[in-house]
C-alpha angles and dihedrals in degrees: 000000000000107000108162108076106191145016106233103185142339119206124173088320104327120096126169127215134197132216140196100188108195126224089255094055109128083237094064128077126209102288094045100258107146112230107253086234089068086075098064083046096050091056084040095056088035093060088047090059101039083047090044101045083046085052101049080044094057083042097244126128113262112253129212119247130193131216116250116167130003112200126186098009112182120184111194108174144009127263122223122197108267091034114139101228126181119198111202115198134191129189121231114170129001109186120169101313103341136089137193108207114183096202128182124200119214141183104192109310096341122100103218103175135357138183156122119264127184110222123194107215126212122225099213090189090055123062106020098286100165097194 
């Protein structure tokens, strides 16, 4: 389920992404409303972009990565299919093969969720990953 459709800019460990989720996204329900855990998914797959786009710069294969932990997360508003939503990260610690990412997603002016996840990150060159 890929819901973030470009990245917009990367800037010293902060990117932002923007997303266009359709009315038949897994996330929305008949009348268009996007489910409030879709948030928690949009910083996660901006941080995998942002992650993945560093990685091919360093020239390294992009790794996969896994949500641990989501910590303060305050949903504002509500999204609707067809929103343009950008989804700003920052990271805030990368230890080993963790990483803490405070994220914020917006639809114009207006914060409609915000939140810190803890993401584990795979290493696809250690341990026989064949991807």
């Amino acid at each position: 389920m890929r819901l973030v459709d470009t990245l917009v800019s990367v800037n010293d460990g902060c990117a932002v992404a923007e997303s266009v989720l359709p009315r038949t996204a897994m996330v929305a329900d008949g009348e268009g409303k996007i489910d409030d855990v879709a948030f928690m998914e949009l910083i996660a797959q901006s941080y995998a972009a942002f992650k993945g786009y560093m990685d091919r710069m360093d020239g390294k294969r992009p790794g996969g990565g896994f949500l641990v932990g989501v910590r303060n997360l305050a949903v504002a508003g509500r999204a609707h299919a067809g929103d343009r939503l950008q989804t700003s990260i920052r990271t805030v610690a990368a230890l080993g093969g963790f990483a803490v990412v405070e994220g914020a997603v917006t639809r114009g002016d207006e914060t409609l969720a915000s939140g810190t996840l803890k993401l584990w990150l795979v290493d696809p060159d250690a341990g026989g990953d064949d991807r």
